[in-house]
N, C-alpha and C positions, 0 to 999 in steps of 0.2 A: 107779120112779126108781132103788130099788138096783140095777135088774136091767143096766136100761138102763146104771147107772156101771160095773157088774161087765163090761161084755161092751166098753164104750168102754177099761177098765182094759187089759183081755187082748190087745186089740188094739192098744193104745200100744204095750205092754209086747212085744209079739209085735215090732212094728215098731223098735223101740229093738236087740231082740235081732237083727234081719235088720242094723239098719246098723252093728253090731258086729262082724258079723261079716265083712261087707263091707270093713268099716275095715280089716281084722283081716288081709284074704285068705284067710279059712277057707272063703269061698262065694265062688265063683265064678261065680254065675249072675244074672241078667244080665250079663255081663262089661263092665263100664260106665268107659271111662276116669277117670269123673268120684269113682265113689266108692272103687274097688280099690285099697287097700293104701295109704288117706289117712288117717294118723292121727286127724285134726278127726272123720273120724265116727265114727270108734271112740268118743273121746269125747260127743260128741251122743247116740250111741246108748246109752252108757251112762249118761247124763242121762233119754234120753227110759224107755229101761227101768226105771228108779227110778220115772218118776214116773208109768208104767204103773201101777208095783207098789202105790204108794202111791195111787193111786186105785181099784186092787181093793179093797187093805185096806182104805179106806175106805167101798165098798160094804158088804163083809163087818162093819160095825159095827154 
């Protein structure tokens, strides 16, 4: 079960950090008019990477 939360954590936390950076215009790839240089997922992804994070750390407990 921790293995399984550790590796569900990495991959929120992975995915929070891609729509951050999206938000952000630092990636450019997909170049998707929907999420490039929109603040909203900047925010979202800095929501969903937190709560990556906090579901690593909470494997690792």
């Amino acid at each position: 079960m921790k293995l399984a939360l550790l590796i569900v954590g990495v991959l929120i936390g992975l995915l929070g950090l891609h729509w951050v950076s999206e938000g952000t215009g630092i990636l450019a790839y997909p170049h998707s008019p929907l999420m490039y240089l929109q603040p909203m997922w900047t925010y979202i992804g800095i929501a969903t990477a937190i709560a990556g994070g906090v579901l690593t750390w909470l494997s690792r407990r």
